[in-house]
C-alpha positions in Angstrom: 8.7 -10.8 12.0 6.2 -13.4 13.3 5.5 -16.2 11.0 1.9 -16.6 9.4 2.8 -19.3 7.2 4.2 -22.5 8.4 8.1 -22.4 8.3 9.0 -24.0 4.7 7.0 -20.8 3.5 9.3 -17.7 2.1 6.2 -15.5 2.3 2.6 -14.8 3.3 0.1 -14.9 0.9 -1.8 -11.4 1.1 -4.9 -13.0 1.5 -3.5 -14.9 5.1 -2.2 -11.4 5.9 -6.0 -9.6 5.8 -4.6 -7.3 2.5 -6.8 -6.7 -0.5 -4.5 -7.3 -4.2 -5.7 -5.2 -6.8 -4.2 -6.2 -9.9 -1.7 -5.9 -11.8 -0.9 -2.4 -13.4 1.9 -0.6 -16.3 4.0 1.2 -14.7 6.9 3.6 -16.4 9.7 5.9 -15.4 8.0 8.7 -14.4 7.0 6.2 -11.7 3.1 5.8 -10.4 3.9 5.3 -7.1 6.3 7.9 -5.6 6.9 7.1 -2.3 8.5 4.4 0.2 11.5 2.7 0.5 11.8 2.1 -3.7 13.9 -0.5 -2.8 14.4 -4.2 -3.7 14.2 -7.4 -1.1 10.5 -6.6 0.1 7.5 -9.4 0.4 3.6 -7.9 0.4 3.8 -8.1 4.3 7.3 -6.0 4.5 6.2 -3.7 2.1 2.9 -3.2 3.7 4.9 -2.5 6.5 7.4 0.0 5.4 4.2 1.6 3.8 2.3 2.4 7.0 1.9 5.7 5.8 -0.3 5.0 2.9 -3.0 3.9 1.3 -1.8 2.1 -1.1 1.6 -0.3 -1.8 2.9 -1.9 -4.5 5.7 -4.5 -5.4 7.6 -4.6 -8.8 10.3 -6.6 -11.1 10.2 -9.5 -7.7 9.9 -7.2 -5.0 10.8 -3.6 -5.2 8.4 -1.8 -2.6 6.6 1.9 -3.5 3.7 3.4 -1.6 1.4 6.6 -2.2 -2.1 7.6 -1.5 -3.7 6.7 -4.9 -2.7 4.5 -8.0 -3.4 4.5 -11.5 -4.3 8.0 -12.2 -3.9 9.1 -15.4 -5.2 5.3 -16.1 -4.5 5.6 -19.7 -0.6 5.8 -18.8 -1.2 3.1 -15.8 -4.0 1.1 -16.9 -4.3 -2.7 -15.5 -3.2 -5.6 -17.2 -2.9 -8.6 -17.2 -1.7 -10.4 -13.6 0.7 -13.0 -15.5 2.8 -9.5 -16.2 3.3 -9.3 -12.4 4.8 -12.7 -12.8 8.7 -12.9 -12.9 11.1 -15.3 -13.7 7.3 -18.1 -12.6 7.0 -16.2 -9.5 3.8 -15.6 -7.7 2.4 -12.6 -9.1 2.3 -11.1 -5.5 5.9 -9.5 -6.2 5.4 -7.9 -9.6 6.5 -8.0 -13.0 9.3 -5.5 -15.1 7.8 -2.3 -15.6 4.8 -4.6 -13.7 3.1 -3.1 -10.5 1.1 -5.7 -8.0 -0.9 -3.0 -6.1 -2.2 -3.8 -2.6 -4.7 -1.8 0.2 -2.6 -1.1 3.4 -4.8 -2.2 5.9 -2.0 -0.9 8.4 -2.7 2.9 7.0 -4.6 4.9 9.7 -6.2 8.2 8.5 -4.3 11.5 10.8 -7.7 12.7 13.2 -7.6 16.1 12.5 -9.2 17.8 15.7 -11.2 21.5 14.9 -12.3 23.3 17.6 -15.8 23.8 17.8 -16.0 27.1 20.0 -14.0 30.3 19.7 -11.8 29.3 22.9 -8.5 27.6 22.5 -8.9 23.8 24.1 -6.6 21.0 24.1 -7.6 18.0 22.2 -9.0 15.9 25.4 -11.5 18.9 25.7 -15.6 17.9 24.8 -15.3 21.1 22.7 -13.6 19.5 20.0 -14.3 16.6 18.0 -12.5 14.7 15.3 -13.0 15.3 11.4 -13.5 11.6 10.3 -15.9 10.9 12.8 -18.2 14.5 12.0 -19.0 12.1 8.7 
């Protein structure tokens, strides 16, 4: 892992590492975030790593990583609170908090091109005949 921060540091802050915090949200059993490692020892710029796949990332309880596409839907069970609940044991509140999600954007998530093809014939993807999805707008 190259260093961002200058050796003394134990982590990036997100900001240094170009990713957006969102807050801090409730989290429960049933879990808000269902995917990704779900597994303690994780920073924001390890977890955004491990979370490539995704939107969205989130650390909890001082650094257990999650990922999905979307976060804090229904927002009456996952509502935001306050950030000093992403706070443990006077810990930044990058890491999260008991029951305590700090959600992040994965700037590392690429949206899959989808190619369609815009005739009848079968082409290959390199042919002029198909284009991708996200860029049709």
């Amino acid at each position: 892992m190259e260093a961002c921060c200058p050796v003394s540091c134990y982590y990036c802050k997100p900001e240094e590492l170009d990713i957006h915090y969102y807050g801090c949200y409730q989290d429960d059993a049933a879990r808000d975030f269902d995917y990704g490692p779900q597994e303690y020892g994780y920073t924001p710029e390890t977890c955004r790593d491990a979370c490539s796949d995704y939107t969205f990332f989130a650390l909890q309880d001082g650094g257990w990583c999650s990922c999905d596409m979307s976060f804090g839907s229904p927002s009456d069970t996952y509502p935001r609170i306050e950030d000093s609940a992403c706070e443990k044991d006077g810990e930044s509140k990058y890491f999260g908090g008991a029951w305590a999600n700090a959600v992040f954007s994965n700037n590392r998530y690429v949206e899959p091109v989808v190619y369609v093809p815009i005739g009848p014939e079968l082409h290959t993807p390199d042919d002029s005949t198909y284009y991708a999805l996200r860029d049709a707008g």
